[in-house]
Residue frames as qw, qx, qy, qz and C-alpha x, y, z in Angstrom:
[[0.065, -0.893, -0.360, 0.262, -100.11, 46.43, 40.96],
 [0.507, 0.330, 0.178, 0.776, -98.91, 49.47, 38.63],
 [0.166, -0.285, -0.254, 0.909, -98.95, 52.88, 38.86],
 [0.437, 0.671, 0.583, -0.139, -102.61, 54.40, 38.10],
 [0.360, 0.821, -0.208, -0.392, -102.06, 55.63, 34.32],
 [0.003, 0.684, -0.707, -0.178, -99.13, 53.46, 33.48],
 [0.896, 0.002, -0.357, -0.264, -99.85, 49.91, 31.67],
 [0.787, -0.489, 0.375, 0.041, -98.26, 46.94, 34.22],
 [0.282, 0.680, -0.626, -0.257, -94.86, 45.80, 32.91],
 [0.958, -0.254, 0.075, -0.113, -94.62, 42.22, 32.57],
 [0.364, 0.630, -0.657, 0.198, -90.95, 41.52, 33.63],
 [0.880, -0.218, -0.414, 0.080, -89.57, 38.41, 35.30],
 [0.425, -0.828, 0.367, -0.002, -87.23, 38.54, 38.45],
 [0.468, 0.337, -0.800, 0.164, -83.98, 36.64, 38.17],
 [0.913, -0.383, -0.107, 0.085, -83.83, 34.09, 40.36],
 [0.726, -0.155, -0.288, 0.605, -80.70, 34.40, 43.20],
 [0.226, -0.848, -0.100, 0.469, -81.62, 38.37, 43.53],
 [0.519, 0.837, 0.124, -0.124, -78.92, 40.88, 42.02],
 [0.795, -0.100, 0.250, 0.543, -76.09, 40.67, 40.25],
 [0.044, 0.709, -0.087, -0.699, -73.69, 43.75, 39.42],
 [0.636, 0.676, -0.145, -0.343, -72.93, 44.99, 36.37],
 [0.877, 0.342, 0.012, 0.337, -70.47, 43.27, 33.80],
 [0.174, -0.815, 0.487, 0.262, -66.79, 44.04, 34.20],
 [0.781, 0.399, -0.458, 0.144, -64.37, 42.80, 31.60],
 [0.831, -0.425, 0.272, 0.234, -61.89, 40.28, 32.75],
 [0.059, -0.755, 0.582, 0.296, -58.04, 41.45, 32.77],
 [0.921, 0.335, 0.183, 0.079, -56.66, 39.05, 29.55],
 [0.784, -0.256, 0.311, 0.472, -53.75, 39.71, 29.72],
 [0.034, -0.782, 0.172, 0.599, -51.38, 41.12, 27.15],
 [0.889, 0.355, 0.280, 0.078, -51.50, 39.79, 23.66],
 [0.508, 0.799, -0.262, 0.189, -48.48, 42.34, 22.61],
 [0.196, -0.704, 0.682, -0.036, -46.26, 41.41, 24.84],
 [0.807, -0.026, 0.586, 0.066, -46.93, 37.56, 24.44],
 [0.628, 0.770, 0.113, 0.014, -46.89, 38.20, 20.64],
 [0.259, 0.877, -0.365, 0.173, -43.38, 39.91, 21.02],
 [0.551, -0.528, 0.643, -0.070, -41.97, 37.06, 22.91],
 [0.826, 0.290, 0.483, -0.024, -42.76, 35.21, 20.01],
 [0.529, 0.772, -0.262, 0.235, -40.70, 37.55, 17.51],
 [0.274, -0.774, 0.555, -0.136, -38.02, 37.60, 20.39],
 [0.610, -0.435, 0.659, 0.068, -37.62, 33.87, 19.64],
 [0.826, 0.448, 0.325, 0.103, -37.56, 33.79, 16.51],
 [0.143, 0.929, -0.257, 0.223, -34.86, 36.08, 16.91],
 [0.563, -0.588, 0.576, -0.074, -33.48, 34.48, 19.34],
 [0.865, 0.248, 0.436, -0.010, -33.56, 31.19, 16.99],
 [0.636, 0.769, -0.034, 0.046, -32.32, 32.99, 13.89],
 [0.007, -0.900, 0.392, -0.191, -29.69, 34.11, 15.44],
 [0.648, -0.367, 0.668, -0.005, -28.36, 30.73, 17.23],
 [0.831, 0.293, 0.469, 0.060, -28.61, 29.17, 13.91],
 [0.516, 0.832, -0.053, 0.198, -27.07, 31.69, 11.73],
 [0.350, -0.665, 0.658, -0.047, -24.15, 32.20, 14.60],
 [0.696, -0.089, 0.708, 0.073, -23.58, 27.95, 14.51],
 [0.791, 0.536, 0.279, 0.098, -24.02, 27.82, 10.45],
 [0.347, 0.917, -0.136, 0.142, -21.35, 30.28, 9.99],
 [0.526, -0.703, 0.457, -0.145, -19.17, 28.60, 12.36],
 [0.826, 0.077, 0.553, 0.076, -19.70, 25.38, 10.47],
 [0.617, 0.725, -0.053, 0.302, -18.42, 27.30, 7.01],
 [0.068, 0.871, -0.460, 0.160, -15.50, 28.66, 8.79],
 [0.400, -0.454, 0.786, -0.126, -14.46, 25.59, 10.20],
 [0.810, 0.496, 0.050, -0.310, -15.29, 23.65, 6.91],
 [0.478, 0.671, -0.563, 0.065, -11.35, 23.17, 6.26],
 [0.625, -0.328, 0.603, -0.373, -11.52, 21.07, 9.64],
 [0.474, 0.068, -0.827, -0.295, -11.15, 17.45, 8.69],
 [0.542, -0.470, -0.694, -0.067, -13.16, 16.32, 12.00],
 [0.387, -0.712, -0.121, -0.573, -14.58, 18.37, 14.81],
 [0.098, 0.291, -0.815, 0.492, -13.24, 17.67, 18.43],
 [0.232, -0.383, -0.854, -0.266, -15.89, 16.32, 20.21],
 [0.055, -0.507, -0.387, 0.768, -16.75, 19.67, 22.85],
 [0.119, 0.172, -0.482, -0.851, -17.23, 21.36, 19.21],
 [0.214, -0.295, -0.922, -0.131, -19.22, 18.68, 18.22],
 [0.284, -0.485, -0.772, 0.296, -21.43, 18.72, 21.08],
 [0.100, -0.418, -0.192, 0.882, -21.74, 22.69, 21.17],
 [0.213, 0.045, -0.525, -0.823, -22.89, 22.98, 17.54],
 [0.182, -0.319, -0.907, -0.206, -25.66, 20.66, 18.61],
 [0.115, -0.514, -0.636, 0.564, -26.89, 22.08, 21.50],
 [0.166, 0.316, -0.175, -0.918, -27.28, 25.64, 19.41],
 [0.379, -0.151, -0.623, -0.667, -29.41, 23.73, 16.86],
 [0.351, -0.375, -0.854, 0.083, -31.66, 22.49, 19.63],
 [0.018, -0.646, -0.293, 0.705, -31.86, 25.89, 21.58],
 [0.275, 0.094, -0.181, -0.940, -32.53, 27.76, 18.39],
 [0.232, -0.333, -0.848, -0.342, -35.10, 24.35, 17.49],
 [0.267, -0.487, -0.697, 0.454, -36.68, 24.87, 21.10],
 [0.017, -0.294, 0.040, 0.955, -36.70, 28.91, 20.57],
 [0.296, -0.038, -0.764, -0.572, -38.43, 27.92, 17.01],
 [0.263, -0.327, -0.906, -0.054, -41.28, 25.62, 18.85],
 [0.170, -0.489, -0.572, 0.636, -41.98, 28.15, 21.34],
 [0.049, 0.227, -0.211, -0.950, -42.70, 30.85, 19.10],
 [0.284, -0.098, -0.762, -0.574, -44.81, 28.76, 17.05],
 [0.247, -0.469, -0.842, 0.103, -46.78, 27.60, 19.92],
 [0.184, -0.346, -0.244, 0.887, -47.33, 31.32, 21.23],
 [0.234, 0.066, -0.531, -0.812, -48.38, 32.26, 17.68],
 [0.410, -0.109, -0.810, -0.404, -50.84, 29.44, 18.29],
 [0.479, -0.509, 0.141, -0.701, -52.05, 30.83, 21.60],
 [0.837, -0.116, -0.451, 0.288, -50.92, 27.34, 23.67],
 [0.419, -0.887, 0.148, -0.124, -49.62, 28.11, 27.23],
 [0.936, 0.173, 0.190, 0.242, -47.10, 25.62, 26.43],
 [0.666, 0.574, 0.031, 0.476, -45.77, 27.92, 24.50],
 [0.366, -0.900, 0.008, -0.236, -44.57, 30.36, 27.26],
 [0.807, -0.461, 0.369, 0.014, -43.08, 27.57, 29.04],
 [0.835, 0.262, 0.137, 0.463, -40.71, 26.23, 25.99],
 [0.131, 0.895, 0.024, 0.426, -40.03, 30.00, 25.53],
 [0.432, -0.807, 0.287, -0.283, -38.82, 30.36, 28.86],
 [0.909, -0.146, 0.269, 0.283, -36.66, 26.99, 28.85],
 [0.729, 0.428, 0.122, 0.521, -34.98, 28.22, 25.40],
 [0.018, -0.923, 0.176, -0.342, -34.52, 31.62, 26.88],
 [0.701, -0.669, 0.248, -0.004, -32.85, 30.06, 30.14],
 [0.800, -0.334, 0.336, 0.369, -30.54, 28.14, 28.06],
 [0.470, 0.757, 0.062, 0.450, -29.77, 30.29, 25.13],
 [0.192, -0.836, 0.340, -0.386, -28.27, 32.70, 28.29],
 [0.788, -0.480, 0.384, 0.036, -26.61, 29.27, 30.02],
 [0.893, 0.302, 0.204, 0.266, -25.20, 28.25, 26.48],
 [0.605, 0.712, 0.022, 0.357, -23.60, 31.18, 25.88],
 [0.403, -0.839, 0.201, -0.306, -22.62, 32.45, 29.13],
 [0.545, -0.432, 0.716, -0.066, -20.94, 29.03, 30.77],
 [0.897, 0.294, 0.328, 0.043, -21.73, 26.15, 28.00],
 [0.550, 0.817, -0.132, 0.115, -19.91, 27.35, 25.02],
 [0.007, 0.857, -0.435, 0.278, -16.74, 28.25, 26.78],
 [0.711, -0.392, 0.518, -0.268, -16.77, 24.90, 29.01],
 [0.909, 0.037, 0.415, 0.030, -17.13, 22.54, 26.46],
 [0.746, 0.599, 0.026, 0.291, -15.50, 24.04, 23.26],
 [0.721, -0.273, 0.198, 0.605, -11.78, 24.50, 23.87],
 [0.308, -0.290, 0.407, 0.809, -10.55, 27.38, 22.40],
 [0.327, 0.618, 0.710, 0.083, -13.63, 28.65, 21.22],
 [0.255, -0.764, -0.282, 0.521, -12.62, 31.98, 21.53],
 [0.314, -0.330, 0.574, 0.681, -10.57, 31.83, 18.63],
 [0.240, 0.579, 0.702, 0.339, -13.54, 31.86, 16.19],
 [0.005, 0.939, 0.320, -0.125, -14.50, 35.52, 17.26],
 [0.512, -0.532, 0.194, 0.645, -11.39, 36.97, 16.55],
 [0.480, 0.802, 0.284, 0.216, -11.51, 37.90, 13.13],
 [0.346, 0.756, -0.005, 0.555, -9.37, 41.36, 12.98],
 [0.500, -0.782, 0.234, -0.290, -7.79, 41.21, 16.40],
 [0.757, 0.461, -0.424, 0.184, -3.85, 39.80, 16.12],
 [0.145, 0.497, -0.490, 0.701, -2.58, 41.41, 18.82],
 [0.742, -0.463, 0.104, -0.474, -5.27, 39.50, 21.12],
 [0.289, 0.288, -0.828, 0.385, -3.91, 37.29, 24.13],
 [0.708, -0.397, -0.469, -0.349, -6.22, 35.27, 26.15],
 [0.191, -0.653, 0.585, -0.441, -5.91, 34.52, 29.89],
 [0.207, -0.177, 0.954, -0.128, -7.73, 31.95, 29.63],
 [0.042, -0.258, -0.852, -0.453, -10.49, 29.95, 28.25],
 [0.121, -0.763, -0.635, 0.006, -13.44, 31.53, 29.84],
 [0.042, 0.794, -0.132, -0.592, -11.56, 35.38, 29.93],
 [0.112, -0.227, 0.593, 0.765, -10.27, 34.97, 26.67],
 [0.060, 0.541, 0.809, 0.222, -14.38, 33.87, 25.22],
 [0.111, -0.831, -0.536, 0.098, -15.72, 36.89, 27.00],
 [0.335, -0.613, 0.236, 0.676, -12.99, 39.17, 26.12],
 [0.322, -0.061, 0.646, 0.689, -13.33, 38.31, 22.69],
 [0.128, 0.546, 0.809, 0.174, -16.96, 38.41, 22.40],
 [0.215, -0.778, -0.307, 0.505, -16.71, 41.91, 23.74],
 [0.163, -0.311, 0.555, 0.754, -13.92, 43.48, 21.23],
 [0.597, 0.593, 0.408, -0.353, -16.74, 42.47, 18.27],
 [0.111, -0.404, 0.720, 0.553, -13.63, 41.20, 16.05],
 [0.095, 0.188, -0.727, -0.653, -16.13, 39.63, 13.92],
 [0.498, -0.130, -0.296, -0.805, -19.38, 38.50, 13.11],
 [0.547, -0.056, -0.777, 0.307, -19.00, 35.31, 15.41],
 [0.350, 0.077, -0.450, 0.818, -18.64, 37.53, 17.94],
 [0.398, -0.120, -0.168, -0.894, -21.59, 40.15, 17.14],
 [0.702, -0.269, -0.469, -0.463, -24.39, 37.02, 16.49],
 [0.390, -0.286, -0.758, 0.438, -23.06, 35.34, 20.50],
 [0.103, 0.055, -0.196, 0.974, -23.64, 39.04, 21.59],
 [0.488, -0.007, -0.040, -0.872, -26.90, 39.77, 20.27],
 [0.717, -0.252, -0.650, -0.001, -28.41, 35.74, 20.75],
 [0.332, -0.174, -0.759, 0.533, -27.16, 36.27, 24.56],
 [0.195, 0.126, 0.102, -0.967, -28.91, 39.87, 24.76],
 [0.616, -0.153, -0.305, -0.710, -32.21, 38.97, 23.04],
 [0.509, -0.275, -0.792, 0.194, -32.10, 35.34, 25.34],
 [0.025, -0.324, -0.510, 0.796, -32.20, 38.06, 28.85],
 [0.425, -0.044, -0.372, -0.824, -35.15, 39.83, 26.44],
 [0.633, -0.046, -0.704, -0.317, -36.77, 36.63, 25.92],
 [0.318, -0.071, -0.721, 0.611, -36.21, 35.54, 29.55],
 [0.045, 0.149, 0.479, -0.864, -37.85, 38.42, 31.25],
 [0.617, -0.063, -0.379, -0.687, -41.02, 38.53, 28.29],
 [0.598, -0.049, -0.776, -0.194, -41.44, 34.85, 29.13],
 [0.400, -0.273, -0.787, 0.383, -41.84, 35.13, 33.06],
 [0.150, -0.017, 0.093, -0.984, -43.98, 38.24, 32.92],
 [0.393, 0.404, 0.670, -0.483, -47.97, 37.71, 34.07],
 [0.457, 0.566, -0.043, -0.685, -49.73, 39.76, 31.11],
 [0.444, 0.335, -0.695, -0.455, -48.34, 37.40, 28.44],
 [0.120, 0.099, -0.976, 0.150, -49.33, 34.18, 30.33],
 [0.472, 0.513, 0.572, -0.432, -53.04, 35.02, 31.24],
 [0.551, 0.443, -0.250, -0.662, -53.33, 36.48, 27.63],
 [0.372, 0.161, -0.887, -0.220, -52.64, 32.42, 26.64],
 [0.032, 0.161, 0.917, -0.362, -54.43, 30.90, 29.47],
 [0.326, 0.495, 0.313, -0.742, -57.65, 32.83, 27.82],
 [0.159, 0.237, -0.555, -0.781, -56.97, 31.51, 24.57],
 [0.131, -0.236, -0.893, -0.359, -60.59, 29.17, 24.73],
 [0.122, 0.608, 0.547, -0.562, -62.59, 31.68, 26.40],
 [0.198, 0.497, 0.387, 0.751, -64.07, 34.56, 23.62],
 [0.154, -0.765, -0.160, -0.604, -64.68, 37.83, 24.45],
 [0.034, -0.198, 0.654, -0.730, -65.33, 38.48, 28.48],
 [0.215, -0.444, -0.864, 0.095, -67.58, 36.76, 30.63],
 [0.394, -0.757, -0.291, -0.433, -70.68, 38.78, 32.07],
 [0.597, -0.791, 0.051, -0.123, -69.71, 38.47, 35.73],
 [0.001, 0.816, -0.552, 0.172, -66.52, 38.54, 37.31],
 [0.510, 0.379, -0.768, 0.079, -64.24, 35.78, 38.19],
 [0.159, -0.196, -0.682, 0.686, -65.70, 33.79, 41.94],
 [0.539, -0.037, 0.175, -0.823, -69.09, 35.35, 41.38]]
């Protein structure tokens, strides 16, 4: 029955009654996730370019002790790990969050307590232009030295530990983690989430 003048529409009902309107769903943040991904490749560059320059200065060495040893690896694994995470991020993978956040945790344990623990007298690499420097010991003299910025040793631990607490806090932040956990949906659904 229509209204007298007016032709009848012929529309269907939905079935289940009514449903509101469309609201995009929150997706997170794709610039911050995105910048966690330059942050470890920063983070990466840096651990690798810090540990390669270590290995030319200490090139007149005839054999590494074995704390040395064992330090230079670990760097090439945290910058590798840094490296993977980035890549996976880039590649929208939640994964990638999670490696992120591992390499961040230990990029800030390596340099903080690793470094100092295992290499002996590591401290002595940052020195550069600082004669008059006297350690107190092996974990004040590292963080004393790294502080002074006697040399470029020094600088790349500095800025690797700084961009790791960066990296850290990007990597355990919501916004960047739903924006991945959305990467096989397109666009926004019609109805909210639970309808």
């Amino acid at each position: 029955m229509g209204y007298p003048g007016y032709p009848q529409q012929n529309w269907q009902q939905q079935p289940g009654g009514y449903y509101p309107p469309a609201r995009p769903v929150d997706g997170g943040s794709a610039s911050l996730a995105v910048m966690g991904g330059i942050v470890g490749i920063g983070v990466a560059g840096l651990l690798a370019t810090q540990t390669f320059l270590l290995l030319s200065d200490l090139e007149q060495v005839p054999e590494l002790p074995g704390g040395w040893t064992a330090m230079v690896v670990f760097h090439f694994v945290v910058a590798g790990l840094a490296l993977l995470g980035a890549v996976l991020v880039f590649a929208r993978q939640v994964a990638g969050a999670f490696v992120l956040m591992v390499s961040a945790l230990l990029t800030v344990a390596v340099l903080l307590l690793i470094d100092p623990a295992m290499a002996e007298g590591v401290w002595a690499s940052m020195l550069g232009a600082l004669p008059e420097f006297v350690p107190t010991s092996d974990f004040g003299g590292y963080f004393q030295a790294m502080f002074e910025f006697g040399n470029e040793q020094a600088v790349l631990r500095l800025m690797a530990l700084v961009l790791g607490v960066i990296l850290l806090v990007i990597a355990v932040l919501p916004p960047s983690l739903k924006w991945l956990r959305r990467s096989g949906e397109q666009g926004y659904s019609g109805y909210p989430r639970g309808w």
